[in-house]
N, C-alpha and C positions, 0 to 999 in steps of 0.2 A: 858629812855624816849627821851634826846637831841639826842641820834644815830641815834634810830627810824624815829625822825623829821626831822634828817641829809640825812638821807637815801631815807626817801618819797619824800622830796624835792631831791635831786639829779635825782630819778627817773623819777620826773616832767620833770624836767628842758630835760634831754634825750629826755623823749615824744614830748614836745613844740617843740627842734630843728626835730624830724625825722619828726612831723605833719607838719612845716611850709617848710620842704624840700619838703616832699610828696605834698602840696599843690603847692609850687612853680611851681615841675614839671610837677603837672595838670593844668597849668596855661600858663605851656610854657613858662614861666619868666626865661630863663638861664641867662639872664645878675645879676639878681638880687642875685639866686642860686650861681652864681659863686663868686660873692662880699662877699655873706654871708661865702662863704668858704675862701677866701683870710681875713677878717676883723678877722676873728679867728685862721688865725696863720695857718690852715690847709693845707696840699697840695694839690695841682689841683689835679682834678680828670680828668682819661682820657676819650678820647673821645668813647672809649670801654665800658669803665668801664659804663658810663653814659647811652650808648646806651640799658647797659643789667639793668639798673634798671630803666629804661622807659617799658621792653618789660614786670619786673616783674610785675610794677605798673598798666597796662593796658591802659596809660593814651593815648591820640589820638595825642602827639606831637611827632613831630620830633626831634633828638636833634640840636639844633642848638651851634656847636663849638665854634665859632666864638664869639658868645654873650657872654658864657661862659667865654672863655680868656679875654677878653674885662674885664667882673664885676672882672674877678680875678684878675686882672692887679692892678684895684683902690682898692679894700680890700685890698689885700697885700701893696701897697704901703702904705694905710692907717693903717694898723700893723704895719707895720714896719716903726714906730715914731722914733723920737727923744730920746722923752720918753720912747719909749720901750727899745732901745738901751740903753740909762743910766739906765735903772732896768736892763736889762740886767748886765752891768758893775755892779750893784748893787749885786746880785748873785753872781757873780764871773763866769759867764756865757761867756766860750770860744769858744763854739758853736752856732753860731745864728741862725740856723735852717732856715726856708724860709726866713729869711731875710739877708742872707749870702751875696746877691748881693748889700747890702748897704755898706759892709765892703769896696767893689770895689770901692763905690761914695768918699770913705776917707770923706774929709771936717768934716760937721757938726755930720754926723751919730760916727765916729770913736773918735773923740774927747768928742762926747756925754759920749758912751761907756769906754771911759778910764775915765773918770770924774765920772761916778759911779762907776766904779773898783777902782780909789783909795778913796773911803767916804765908800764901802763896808765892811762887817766886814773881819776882819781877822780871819780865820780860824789855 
């Protein structure tokens, strides 16, 4: 019965993101679209890829790139915490995935990330 419940809800959850992408893009809100995909860790989409799920969707916008990078820009940076970094360290997580370019900033992010790598368990 908990799997079941597991599973329906998992399935939700899928529906809700494709339904509010799909509205997004009928909406023409690529700034918004593209934040929602940087704030989840996800990777840009490109400007192809976008263009051919506009023409499957029917919708009457154009894509606008530029918006896009723009909302991806602040999502991503807004993933990519302090606190994600120290879970990260927490994991034992040597690859930061889109947020690789924080490793560059050193300072806060790298010292975060070491600081949850040594409180992490040992393996």
């Amino acid at each position: 019965m908990v799997k079941k419940l597991i599973i329906v809800l998992a399935i939700a959850v899928l529906l809700i993101g494709c339904t509010s992408r799909q509205a997004l893009m009928a909406e023409g809100d690529w700034q918004q679209m593209g934040y929602n995909a940087g704030n989840m860790g996800h990777k840009a989409d490109s400007e192809e890829l976008l263009k051919q799920q506009v023409e499957k969707s029917g919708t009457q916008h154009q894509v606008n790139f530029n918006q896009y990078q723009e909302g991806y820009k602040e999502g991503i940076r807004r993933y990519c915490s302090s606190e994600r970094m120290y879970q990260f360290g927490l994991e034992k997580r040597f690859d930061w995935g889109v947020c690789e370019f924080r490793r560059e900033q050193k300072g806060l992010y790298l010292s975060e990330w070491q600081r949850g790598l040594s409180r992490g368990p040992m393996y």
